[in-house]
C-alpha positions in Angstrom: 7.4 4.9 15.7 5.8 4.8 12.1 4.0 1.3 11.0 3.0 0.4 7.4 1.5 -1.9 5.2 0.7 -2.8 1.9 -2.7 -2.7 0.8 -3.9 -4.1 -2.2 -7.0 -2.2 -3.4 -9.3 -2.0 -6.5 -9.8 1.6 -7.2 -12.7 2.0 -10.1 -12.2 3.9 -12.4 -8.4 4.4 -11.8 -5.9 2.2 -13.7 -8.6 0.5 -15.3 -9.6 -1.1 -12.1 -6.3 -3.0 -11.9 -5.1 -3.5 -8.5 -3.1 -0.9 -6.9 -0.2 -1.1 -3.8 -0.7 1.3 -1.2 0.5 2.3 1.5 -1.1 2.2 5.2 0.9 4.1 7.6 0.5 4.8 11.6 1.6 7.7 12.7 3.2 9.0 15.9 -0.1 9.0 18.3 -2.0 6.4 16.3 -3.1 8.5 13.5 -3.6 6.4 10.4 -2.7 7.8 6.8 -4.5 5.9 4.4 -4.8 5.7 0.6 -8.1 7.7 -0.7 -9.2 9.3 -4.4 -9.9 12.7 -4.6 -12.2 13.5 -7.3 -11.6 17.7 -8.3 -14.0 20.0 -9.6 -13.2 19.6 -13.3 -14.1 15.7 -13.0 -9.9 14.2 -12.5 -9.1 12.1 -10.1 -6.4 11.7 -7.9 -4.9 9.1 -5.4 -4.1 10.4 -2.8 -4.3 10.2 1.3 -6.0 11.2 4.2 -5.7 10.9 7.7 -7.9 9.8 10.3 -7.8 9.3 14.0 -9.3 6.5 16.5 -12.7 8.0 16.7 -13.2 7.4 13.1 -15.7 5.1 11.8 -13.0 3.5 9.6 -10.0 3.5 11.9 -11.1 -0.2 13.3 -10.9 -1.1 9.7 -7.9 -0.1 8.7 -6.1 -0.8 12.1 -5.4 -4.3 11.6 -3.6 -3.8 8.4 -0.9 -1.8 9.8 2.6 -3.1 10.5 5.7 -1.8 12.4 8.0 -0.6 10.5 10.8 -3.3 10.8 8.0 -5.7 9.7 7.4 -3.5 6.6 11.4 -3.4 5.8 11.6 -7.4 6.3 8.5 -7.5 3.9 10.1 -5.3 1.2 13.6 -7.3 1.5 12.0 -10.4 1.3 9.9 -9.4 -2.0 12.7 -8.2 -3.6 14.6 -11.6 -2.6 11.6 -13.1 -4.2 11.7 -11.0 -7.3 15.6 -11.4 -7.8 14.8 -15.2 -7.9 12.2 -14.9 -10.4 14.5 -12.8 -13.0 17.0 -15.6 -12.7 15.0 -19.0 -13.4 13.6 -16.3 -16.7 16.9 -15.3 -17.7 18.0 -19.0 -17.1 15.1 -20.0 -19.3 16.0 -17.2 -21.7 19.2 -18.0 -22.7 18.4 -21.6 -22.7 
């Protein structure tokens, strides 16, 4: 069974510090893949992810903000629900 969420997270210095949708995922044994910056040698950074397991510091941080997977597909249909209704009152107002 996989679980997910969205996270919402400020990276500095990536994006211009605008906010940033990630994904944290649990993985089959409770691993957790979550989002992290890797800086390379010549200076660049990269988003990326990393994996960590229960006896991680973080893991009791990150725990909580995992979902099952059918909560993360209800989550994504409903935003896009959300979304389609948006476009439509614009468009509405648009060609009003």
């Amino acid at each position: 069974m996989v679980f997910a969420a969205t996270v919402r997270l400020c990276w500095s210095g990536i994006d211009g510090g605008k906010d940033t949708a990630m994904q944290v995922i649990m993985l089959p044994g409770g691993v957790l893949r979550i989002p992290a910056v890797i800086t390379l040698d010549d200076g660049v950074t990269c988003d990326g992810t990393r994996d960590i397991t229960s006896d991680d510091p973080e893991y009791s941080l990150w725990l909580p903000l995992a979902r099952s997977e059918e909560q993360q597909l209800h989550a994504e249909a409903a935003e896009r629900a959300a979304d389609r209704e948006i476009l439509a009152r614009w468009r509405t107002r648009q060609s009003a």
